[in-house]
C-alpha positions as CSV (number, residue, x, y, z in Angstrom):
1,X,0.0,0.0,0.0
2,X,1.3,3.6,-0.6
3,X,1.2,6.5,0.9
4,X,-1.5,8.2,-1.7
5,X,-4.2,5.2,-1.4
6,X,-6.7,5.6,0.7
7,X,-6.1,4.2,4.4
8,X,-2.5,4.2,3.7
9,X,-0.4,5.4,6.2
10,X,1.4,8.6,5.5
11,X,4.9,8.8,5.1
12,X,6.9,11.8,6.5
13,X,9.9,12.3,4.8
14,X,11.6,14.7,2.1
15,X,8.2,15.0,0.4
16,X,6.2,15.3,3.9
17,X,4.6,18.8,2.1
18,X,5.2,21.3,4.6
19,X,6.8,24.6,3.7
20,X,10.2,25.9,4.2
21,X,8.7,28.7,5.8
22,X,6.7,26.6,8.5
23,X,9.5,24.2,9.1
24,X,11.8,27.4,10.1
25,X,8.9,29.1,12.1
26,X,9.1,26.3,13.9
27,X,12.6,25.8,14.3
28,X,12.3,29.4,16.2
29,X,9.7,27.9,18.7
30,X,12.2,24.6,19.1
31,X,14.7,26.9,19.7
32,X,12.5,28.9,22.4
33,X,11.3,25.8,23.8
34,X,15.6,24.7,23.9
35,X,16.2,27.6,25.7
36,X,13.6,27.8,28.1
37,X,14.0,24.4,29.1
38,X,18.1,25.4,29.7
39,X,16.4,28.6,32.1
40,X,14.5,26.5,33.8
41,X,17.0,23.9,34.4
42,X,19.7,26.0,35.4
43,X,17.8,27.9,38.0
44,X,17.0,24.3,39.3
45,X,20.8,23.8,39.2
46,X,21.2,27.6,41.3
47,X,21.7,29.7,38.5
48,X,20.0,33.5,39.4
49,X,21.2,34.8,35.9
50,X,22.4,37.8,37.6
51,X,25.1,39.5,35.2
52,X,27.0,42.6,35.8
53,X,28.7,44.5,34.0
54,X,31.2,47.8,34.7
55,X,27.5,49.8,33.8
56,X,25.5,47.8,36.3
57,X,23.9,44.7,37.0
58,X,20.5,43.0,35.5
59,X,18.8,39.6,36.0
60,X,18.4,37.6,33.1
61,X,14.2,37.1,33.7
62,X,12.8,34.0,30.8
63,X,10.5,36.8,28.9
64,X,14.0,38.9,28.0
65,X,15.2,35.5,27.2
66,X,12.4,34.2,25.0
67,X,12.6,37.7,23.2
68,X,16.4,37.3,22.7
69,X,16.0,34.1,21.0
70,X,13.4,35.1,19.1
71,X,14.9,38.3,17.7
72,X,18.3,35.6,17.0
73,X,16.3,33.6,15.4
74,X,14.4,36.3,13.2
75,X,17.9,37.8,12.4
76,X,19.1,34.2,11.2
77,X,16.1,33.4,8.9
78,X,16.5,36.6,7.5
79,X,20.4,36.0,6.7
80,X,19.7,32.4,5.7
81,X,17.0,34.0,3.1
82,X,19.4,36.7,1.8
83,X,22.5,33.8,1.7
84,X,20.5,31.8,-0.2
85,X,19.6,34.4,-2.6
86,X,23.2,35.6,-3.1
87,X,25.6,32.2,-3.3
88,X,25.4,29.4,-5.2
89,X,25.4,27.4,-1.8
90,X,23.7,30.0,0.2
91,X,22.6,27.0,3.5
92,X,26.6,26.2,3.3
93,X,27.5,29.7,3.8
94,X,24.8,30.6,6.4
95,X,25.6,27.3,8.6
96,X,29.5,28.3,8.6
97,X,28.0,32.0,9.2
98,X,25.7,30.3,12.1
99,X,28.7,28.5,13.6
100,X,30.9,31.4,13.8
101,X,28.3,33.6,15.6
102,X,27.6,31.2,18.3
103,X,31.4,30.9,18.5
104,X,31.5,34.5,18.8
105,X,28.6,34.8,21.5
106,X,30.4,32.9,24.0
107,X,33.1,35.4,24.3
108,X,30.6,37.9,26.3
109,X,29.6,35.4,28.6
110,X,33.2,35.4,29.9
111,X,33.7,39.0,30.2
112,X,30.4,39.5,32.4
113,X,30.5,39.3,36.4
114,X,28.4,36.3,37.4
115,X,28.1,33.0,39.4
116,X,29.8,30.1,37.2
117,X,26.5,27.8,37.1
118,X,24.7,31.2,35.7
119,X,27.5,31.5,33.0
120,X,27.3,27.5,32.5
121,X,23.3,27.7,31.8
122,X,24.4,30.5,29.6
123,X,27.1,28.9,27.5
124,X,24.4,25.6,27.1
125,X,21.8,27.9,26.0
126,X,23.3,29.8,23.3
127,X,24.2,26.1,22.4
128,X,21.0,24.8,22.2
129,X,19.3,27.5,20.9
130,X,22.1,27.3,18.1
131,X,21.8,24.0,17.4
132,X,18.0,24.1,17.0
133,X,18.0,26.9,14.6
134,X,20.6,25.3,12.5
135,X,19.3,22.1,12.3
136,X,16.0,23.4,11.7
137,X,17.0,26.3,8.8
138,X,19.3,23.6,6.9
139,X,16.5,21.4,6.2
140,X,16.3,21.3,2.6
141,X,13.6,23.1,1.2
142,X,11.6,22.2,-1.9
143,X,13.8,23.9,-4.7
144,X,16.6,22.0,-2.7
145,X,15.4,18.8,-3.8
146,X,14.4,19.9,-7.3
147,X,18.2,21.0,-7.8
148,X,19.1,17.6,-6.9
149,X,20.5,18.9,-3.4
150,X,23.0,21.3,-4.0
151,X,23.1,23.7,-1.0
């Protein structure tokens, strides 16, 4: 029986129909979801994601958070779009981009004043947020698999 009779079961897979944009809309909740989870888990752990800096000190509070990760996430889609527009291999580009910048975000995290398991939650959350907004934009998209994958 196939997937298009009637009664079959369906198949999820390269041809699974969903849109690139809905795929990557939801890699941005994943990603909030990653991150919360992280939060949540770190203040468990005694994290109080209170970071200071020469200018003053804030607390780290989950909405700021979820609106961070949001706005990364945004900004990455958006680059993705524009990468895959300019190069030839425009996902190839973006995911070095993407690997680079969370490379890159760690560095702050070290130069802040705060408690080590509040700048180990943060260091696993940039992580995991990363790694569920790369894994979720590099999904091939239609007009990947018409092109016979070259991205």
């Amino acid at each position: 029986m196939t997937s298009g009779e009637p009664g079959a079961t369906p198949q999820l897979g390269a041809n699974d129909g969903r849109s690139p944009t809905r795929h990557r809309a939801m890699g941005v909740v994943g990603a909030c979801g990653a991150g919360l989870t992280v939060w949540l888990a770190g203040a468990a752990f005694g994290a109080d994601y209170r970071i200071c800096v020469p200018a003053g000190c804030t607390v780290l509070d989950a909405p700021a958070m979820l609106v961070t990760i949001i706005g990364a996430g945004l900004l990455g889609w958006a680059t993705l779009a524009a990468a895959e527009r300019i190069f030839r291999r425009g996902r190839r580009v973006w995911t070095a981009l993407a690997v680079a910048t969370t490379a890159v975000s760690m560095v702050p995290i070290d130069l802040v004043a705060a408690i080590a398991v509040t700048k180990a939650a943060l260091v696993v959350s940039h992580l995991a947020v990363a790694a569920v907004l790369i894994a979720a934009y590099r999904h091939p998209t239609r007009a990947h698999r018409r092109s016979g994958g070259r991205s």
